[in-house]
C-alpha positions in Angstrom: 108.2 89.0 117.9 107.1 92.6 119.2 103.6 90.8 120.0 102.6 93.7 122.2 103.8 96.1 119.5 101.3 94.9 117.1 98.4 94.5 119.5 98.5 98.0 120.3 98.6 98.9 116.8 96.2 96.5 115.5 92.3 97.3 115.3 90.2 95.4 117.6 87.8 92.5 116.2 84.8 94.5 117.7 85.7 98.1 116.1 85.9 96.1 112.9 82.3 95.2 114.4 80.8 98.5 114.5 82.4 99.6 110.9 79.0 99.9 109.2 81.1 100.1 105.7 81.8 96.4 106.4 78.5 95.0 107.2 78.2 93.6 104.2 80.9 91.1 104.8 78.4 89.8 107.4 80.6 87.0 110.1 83.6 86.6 107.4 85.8 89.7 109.5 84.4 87.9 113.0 86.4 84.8 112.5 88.7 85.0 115.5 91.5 83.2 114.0 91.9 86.3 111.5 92.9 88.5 114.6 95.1 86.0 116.2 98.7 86.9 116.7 100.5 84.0 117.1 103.7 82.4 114.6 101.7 80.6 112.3 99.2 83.6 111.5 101.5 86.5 111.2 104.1 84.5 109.2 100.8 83.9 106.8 100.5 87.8 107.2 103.9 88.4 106.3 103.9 86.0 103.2 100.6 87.6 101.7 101.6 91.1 102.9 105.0 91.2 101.6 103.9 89.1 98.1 101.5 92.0 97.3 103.3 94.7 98.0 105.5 93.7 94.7 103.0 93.6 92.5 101.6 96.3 90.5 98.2 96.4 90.8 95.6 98.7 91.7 93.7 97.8 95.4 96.4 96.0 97.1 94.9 95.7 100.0 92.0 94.5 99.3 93.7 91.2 97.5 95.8 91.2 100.2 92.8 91.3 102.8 90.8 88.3 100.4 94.1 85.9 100.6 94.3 86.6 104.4 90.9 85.6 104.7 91.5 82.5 102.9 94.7 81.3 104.6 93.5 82.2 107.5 96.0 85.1 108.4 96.5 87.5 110.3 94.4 90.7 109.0 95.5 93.6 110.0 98.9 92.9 109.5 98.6 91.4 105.8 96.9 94.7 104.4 99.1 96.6 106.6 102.7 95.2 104.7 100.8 96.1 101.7 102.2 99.7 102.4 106.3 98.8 102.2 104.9 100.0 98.5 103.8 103.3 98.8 103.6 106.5 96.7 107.6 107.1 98.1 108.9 103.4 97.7 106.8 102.4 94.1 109.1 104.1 91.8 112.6 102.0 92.4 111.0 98.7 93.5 108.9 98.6 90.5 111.7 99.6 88.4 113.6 96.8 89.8 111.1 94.2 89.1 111.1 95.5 85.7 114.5 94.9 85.4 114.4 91.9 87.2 111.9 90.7 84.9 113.8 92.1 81.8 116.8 90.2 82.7 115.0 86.9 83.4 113.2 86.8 80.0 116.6 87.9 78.1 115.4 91.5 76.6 117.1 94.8 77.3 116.5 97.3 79.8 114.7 100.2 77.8 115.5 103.3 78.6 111.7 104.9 78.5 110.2 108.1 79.6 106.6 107.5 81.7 103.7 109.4 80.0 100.6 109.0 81.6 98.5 108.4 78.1 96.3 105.9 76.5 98.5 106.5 73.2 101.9 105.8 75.5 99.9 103.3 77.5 99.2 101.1 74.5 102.9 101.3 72.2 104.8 100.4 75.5 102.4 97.9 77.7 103.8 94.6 75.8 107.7 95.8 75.7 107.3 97.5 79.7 104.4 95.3 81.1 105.4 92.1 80.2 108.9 92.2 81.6 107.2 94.2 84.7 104.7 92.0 85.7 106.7 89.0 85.2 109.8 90.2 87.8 107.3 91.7 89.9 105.6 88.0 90.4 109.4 86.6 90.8 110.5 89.0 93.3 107.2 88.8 95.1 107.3 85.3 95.5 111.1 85.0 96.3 110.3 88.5 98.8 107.8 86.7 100.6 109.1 83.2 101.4 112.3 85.0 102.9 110.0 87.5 104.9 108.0 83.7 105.7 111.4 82.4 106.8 113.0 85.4 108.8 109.4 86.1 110.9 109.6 82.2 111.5 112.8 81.7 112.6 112.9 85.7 114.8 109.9 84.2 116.4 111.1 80.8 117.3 114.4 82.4 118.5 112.3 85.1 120.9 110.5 81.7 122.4 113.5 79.5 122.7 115.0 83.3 124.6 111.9 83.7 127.1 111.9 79.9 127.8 115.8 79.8 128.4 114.6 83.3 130.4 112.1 81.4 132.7 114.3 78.4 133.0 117.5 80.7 134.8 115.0 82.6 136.8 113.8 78.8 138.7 116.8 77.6 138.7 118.1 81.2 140.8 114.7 81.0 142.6 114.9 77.2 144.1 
């Protein structure tokens, strides 16, 4: 894994120290293990990160940033794979889920124009929401265990690389 990449890019534990927007979380943040980058703690990250990013919900990142705390992943990167949704991507993979959902559960595909109303908001939330939510939870769940299994075995293969590495560079050295 790029292990250097992501240290660069991550926010240290002590400018998450000097936040004073955070203070209120008082020693939770300070937990080193939450800042750790090792297998176990980013594949954590990516399982959290990647399950919230399918779901249609509003503050992402801070459910993301509660289940790393509680599992005991990686931070920065859970609430930073919140973003594969964004304002861009949101559209066709929450479309998707709704289709996924819609074909799961056996009902058609509507064809529906979005109106941002109570009125709309209220007729469609059973026939749209229901078939939404639940192929948003299935392609989260299936979305995340592969991202679990891909960062587990890309990180096992870099190690089983290095040591293989190390190993030739004895053996030409002796």
């Amino acid at each position: 894994m790029p292990k250097r990449f992501i240290k660069r890019h991550m926010p240290t534990p002590e400018r998450i120290r000097e936040m004073k927007a955070l203070h209120f979380l008082g020693d939770v943040l300070h937990e080193p293990n939450l800042w750790h980058i090792n297998r176990h703690a980013v594949c954590r990250a990516f399982l959290i990160g990647v399950f919230f990013c399918f779901i249609p919900m509003p503050f992402q990142m801070l459910a993301a940033g509660f289940f790393a705390i509680w599992f005991n992943a990686n931070l920065p990167v859970s609430v930073a794979l919140v973003w594969i949704s964004n304002p861009l991507t949101m559209p066709p993979i929450f479309y998707f889920n709704y289709k996924v959902g819609a074909w799961l559960l056996g009902r058609p595909v509507l064809d529906f124009e979005f109106h941002l109303s109570w009125h709309w908001l209220s007729e469609q939330l059973i026939d749209i929401g229901v078939p939404l939510y639940f192929g948003s939870v299935v392609v989260g769940v299936v979305g995340a265990c592969i991202s679990y299994l891909i960062i587990q075995y890309l990180w096992r293969r870099k190690v089983r690389s290095d040591w293989r590495k190390r190993r030739m560079l004895r053996q030409q050295s002796a």
